[in-house]
Backbone as a ProteinNet text record, in pm:
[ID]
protein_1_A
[PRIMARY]
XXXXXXXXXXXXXXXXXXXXXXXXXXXXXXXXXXXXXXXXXXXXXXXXXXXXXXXXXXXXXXXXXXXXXXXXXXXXXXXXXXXXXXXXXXXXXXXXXXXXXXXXXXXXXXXXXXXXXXXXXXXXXXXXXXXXXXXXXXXXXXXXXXXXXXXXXX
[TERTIARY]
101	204.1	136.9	171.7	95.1	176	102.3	157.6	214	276.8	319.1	286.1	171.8	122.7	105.3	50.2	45	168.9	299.7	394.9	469.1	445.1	466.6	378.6	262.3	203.1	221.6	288.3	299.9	486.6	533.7	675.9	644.3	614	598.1	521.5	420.3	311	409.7	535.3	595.3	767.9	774.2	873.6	846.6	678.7	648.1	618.7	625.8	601.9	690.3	820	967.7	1020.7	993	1014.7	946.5	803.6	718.4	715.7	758.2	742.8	874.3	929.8	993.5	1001.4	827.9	812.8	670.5	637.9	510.6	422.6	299.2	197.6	80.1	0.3	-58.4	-193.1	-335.7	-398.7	-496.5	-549.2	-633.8	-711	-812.4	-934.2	-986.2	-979.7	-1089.6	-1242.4	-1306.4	-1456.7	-1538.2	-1646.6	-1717.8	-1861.3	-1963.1	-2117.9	-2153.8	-2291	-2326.1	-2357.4	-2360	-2369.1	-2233.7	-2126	-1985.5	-1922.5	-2013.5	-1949	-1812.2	-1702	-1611.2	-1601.4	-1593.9	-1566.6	-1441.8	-1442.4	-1343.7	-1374.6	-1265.1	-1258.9	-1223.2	-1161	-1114	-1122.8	-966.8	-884.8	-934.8	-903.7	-892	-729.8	-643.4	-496	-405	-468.7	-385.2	-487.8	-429.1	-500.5	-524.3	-672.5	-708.9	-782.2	-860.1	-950.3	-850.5	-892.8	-821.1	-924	-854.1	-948.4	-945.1	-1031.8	-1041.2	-934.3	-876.8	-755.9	-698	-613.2	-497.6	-458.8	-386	-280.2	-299.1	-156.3	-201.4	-176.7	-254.9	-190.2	-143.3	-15.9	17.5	-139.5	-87.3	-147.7	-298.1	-340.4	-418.2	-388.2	-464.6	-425.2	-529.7	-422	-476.3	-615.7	-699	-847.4	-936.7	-865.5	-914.6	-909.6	-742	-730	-846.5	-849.9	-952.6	-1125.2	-1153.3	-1258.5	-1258.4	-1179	-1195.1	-1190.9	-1089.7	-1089.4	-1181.4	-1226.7	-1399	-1515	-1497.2	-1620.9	-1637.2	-1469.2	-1469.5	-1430.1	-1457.6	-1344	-1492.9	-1604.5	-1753.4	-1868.5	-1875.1	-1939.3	-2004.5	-1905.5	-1862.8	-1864.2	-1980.4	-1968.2	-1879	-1810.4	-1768.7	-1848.8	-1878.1	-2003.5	-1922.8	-1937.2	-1852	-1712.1	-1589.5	-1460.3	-1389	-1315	-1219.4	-1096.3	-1049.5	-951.7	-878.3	-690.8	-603.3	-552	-527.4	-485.4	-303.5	-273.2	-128.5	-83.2	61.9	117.3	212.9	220.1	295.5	392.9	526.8	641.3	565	509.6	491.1	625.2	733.5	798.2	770.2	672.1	663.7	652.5	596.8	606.2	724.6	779.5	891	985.3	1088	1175.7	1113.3	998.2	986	843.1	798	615.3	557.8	509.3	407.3	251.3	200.7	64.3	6.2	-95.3	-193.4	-325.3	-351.2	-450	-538	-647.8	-734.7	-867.4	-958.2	-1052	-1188.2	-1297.2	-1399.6	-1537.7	-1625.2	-1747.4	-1828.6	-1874	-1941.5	-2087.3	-2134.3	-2256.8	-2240.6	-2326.7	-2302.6	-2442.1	-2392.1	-2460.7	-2527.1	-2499	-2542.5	-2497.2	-2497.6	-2411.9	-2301.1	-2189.3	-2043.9	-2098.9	-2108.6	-2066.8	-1977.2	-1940	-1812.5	-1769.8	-1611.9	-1588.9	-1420.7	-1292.5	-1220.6	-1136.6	-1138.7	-1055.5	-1104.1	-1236.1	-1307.3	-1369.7	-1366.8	-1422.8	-1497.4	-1505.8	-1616.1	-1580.1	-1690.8	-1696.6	-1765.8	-1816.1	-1901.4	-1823.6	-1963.7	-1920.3	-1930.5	-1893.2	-1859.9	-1858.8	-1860.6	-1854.9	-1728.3	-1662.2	-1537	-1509.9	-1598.6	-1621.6	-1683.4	-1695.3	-1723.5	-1659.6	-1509.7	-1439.5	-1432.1	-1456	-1390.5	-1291.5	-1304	-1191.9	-1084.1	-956	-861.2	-817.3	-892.3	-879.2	-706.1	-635.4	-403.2	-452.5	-302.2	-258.1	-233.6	-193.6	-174.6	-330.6	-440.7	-557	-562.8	-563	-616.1	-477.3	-391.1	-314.4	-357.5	-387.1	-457.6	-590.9	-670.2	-785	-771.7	-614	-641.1	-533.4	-463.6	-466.9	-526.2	-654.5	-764.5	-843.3	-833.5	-895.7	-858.8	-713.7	-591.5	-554.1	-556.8	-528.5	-384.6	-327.4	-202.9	-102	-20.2	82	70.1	97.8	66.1	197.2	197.3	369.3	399	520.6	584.7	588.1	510	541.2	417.6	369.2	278.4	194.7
-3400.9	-3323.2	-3229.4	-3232.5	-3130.5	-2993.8	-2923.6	-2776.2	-2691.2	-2600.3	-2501	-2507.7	-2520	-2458.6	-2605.1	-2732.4	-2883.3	-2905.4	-2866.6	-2945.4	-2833.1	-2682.7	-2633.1	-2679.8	-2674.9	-2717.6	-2835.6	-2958.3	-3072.6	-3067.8	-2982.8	-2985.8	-2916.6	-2806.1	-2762.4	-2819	-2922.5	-2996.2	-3119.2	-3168.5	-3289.4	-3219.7	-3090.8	-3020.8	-3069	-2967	-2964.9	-3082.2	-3218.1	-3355.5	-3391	-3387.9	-3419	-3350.7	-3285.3	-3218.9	-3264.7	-3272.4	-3320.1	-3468.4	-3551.6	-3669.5	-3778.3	-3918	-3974	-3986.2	-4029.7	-4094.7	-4073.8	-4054.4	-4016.1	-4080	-4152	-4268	-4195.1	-4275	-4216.7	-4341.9	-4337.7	-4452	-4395.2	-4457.8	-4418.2	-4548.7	-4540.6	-4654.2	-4644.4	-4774.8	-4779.4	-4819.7	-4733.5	-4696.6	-4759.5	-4872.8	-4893.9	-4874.6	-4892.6	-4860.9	-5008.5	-5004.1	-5153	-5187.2	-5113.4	-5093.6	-5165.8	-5128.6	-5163.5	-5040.5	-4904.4	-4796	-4762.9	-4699.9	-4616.5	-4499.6	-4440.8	-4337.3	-4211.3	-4140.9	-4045	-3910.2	-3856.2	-3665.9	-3634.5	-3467.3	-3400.3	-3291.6	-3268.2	-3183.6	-2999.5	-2936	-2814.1	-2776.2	-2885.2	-2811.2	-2918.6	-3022.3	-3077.4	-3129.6	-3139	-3160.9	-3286.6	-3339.4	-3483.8	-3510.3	-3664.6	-3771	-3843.5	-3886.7	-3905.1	-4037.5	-4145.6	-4210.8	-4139.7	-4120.3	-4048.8	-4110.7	-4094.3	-4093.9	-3946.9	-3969.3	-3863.8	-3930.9	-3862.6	-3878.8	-3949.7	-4049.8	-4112.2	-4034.2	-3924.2	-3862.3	-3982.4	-3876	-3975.3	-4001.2	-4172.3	-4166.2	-4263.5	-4239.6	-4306.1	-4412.1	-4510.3	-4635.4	-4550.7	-4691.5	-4654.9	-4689.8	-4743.2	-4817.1	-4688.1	-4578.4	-4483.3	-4366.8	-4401	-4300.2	-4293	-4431.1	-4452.5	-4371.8	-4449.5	-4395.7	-4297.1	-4176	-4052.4	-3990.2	-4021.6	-3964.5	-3978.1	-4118.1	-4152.9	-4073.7	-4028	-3954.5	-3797.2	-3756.9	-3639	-3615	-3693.5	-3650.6	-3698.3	-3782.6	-3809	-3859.2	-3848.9	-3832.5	-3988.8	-4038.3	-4246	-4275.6	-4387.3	-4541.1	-4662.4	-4693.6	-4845.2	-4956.8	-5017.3	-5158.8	-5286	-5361.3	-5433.9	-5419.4	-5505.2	-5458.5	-5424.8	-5308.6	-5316.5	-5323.6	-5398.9	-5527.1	-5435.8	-5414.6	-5392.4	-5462	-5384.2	-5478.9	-5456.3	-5332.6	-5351.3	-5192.7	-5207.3	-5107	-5076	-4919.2	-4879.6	-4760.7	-4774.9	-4649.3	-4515.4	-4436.9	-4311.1	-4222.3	-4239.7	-4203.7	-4045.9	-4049.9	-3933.1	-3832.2	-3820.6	-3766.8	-3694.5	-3788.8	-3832.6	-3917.4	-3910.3	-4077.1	-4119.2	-4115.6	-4124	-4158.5	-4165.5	-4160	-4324.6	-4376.3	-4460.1	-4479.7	-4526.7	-4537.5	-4702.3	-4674.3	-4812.2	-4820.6	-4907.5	-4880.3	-5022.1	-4953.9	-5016.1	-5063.8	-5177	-5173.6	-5236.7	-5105.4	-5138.8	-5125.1	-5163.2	-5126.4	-5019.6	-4886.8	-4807.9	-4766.4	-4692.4	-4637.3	-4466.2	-4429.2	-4204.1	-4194.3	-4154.3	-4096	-3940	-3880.1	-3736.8	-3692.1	-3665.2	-3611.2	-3511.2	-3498.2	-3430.1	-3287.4	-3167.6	-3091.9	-3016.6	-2950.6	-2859.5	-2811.1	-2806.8	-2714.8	-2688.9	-2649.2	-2611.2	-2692.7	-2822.6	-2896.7	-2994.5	-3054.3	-3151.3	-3039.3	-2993.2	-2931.6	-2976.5	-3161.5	-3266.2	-3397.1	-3433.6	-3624.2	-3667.4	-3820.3	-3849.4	-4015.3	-4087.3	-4271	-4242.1	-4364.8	-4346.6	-4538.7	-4593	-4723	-4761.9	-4848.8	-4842.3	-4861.8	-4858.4	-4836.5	-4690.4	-4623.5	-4443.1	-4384.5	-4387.6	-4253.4	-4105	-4082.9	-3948.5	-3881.6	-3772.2	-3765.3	-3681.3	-3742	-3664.1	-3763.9	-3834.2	-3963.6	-3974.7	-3981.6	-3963.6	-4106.3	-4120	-4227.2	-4322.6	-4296.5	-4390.1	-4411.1	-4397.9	-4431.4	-4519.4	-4515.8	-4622.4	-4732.5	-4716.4	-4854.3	-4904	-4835.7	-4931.9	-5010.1	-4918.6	-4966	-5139.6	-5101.5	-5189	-5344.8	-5314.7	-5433.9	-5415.2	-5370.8	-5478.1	-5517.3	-5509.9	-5626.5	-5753.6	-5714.4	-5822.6	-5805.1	-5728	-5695.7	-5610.3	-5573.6	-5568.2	-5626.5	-5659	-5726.5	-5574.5	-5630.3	-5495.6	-5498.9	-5319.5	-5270.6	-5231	-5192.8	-5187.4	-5059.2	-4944.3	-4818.7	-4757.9	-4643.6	-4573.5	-4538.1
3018.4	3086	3186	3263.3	3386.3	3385.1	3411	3416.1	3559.4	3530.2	3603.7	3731.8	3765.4	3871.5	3954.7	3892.3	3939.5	3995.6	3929.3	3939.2	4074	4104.9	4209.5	4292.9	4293.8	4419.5	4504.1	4400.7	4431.5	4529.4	4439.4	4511.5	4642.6	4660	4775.2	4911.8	4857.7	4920.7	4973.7	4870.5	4915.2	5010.4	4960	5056.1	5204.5	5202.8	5346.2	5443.7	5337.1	5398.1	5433.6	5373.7	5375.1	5516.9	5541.3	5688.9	5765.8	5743.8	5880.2	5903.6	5810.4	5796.4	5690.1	5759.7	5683.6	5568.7	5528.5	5443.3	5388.8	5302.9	5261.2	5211.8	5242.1	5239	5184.6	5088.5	5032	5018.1	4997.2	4955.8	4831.8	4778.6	4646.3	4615.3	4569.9	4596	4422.7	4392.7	4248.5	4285.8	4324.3	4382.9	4307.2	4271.1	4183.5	4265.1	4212.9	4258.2	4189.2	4253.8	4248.3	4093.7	3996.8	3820.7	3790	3838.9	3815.9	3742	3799.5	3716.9	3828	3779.2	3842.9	3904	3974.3	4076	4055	3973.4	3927.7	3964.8	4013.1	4037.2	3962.3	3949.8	3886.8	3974.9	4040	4119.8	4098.3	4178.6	4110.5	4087.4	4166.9	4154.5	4087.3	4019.5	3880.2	3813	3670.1	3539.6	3559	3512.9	3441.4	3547.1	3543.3	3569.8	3652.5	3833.3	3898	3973.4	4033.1	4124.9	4273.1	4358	4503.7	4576.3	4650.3	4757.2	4760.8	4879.5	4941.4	5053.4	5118.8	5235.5	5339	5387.5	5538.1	5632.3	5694.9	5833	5941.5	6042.5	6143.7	6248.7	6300.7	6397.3	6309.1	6162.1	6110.1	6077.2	6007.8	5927.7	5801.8	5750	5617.3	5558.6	5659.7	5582.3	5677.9	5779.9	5828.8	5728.8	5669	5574.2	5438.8	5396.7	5289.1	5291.4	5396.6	5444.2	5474.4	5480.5	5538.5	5381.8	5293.4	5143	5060	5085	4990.1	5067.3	5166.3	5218.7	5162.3	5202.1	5147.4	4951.3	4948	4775.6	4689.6	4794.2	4694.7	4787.1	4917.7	4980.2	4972.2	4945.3	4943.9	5092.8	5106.6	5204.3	5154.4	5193.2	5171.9	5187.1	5089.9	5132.9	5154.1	5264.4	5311.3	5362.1	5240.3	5309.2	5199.5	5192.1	5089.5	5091.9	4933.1	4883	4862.3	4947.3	4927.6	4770.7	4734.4	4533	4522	4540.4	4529.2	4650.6	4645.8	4727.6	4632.8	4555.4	4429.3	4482	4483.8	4463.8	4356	4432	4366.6	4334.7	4218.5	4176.9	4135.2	4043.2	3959.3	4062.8	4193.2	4308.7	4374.7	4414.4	4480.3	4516.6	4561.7	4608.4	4727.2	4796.6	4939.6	4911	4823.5	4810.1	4795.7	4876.7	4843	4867.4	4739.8	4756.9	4774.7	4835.4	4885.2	4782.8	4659	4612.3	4603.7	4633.3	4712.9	4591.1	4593.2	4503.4	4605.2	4615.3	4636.7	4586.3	4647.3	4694.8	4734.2	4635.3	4746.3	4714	4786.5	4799	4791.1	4751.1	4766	4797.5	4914.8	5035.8	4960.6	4945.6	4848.7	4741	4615.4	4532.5	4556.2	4493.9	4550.6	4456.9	4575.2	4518	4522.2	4358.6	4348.2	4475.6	4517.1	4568.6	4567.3	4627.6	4625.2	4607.6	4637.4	4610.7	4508.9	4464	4392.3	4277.6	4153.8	4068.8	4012.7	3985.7	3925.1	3993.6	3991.7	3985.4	3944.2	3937.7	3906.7	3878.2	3853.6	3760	3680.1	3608.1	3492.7	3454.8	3343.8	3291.6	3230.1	3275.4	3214.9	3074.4	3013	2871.4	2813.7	2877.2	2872.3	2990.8	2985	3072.8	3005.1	3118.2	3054	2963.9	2908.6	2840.4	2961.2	2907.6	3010.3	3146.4	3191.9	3246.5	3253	3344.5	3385	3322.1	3255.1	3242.8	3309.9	3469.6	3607.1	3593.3	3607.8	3635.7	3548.9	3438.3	3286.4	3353.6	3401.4	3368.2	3483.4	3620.7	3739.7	3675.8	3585.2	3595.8	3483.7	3400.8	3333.8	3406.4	3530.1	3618.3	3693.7	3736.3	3759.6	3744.1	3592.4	3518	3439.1	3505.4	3463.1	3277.8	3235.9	3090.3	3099	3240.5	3200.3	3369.7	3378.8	3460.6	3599.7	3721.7	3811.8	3836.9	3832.9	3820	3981.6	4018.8	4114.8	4118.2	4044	4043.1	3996.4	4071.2	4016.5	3893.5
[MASK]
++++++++++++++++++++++++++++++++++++++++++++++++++++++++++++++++++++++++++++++++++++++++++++++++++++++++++++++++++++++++++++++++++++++++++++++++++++++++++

């Protein structure tokens, strides 16, 4: 359950989208390293173990958007090309929210450190996540590995 302060920041964050914008696009990437470990944050302004993404500004695409969130959210290269996997109705969000989630390839250019928006990251083996790890993360991670059917919703 996310708290108080997640669930204002998020309304107010999707207020101010709702005005500036139709429709609100979002991409998020399951990051692996050449080990086959995973790629997870942990926000400073909501609870839990998150895969890196955020927002499509206008005027971007979304493999600009990608690449601009894996750089900043872990200081991530993309190696080669990365595999669009599904496009999910972010409900819990909003009525207007969709995300693009993406599964690649990367490299880290320097280790991420702390700061105002990223409080941790790091890989991880998909057999040692973290504890706290959202529930949306564990069910992406577990279609794509095909152990569960890919949903139409966040």
């Amino acid at each position: 359950m996310r708290n108080w302060r997640a669930r204002l920041v998020t309304r107010v964050l999707h207020t101010w989208f709702a005005l500036s914008r139709g429709m609100t696009l979002g991409v998020r990437a399951a990051a692996f390293d050449a080990d086959g470990r995973v790629f997870l944050v942990r926000h400073s302004y909501v609870p839990g173990w998150h895969m890196p993404g955020g927002g499509v500004e206008r005027g971007e695409t979304f493999n600009q958007a990608l690449t601009k969130e894996l750089r900043e959210e872990g200081n991530l290269e993309i190696s080669g090309q990365a595999e669009l996997f599904a496009v999910y109705f972010n409900s819990g969000t909003s009525r207007r929210d969709h995300v693009a989630f993406y599964r690649c390839t990367v490299r880290q250019t320097a280790p991420k450190r702390a700061d105002r928006e990223i409080v941790e990251s790091g890989f991880f083996a998909l057999d040692a996540l973290p504890e706290g790890v959202t529930a949306a993360t564990r069910r992406r991670l577990e279609e794509l590995a095909g152990h569960r059917a890919v949903s139409e919703t966040w």
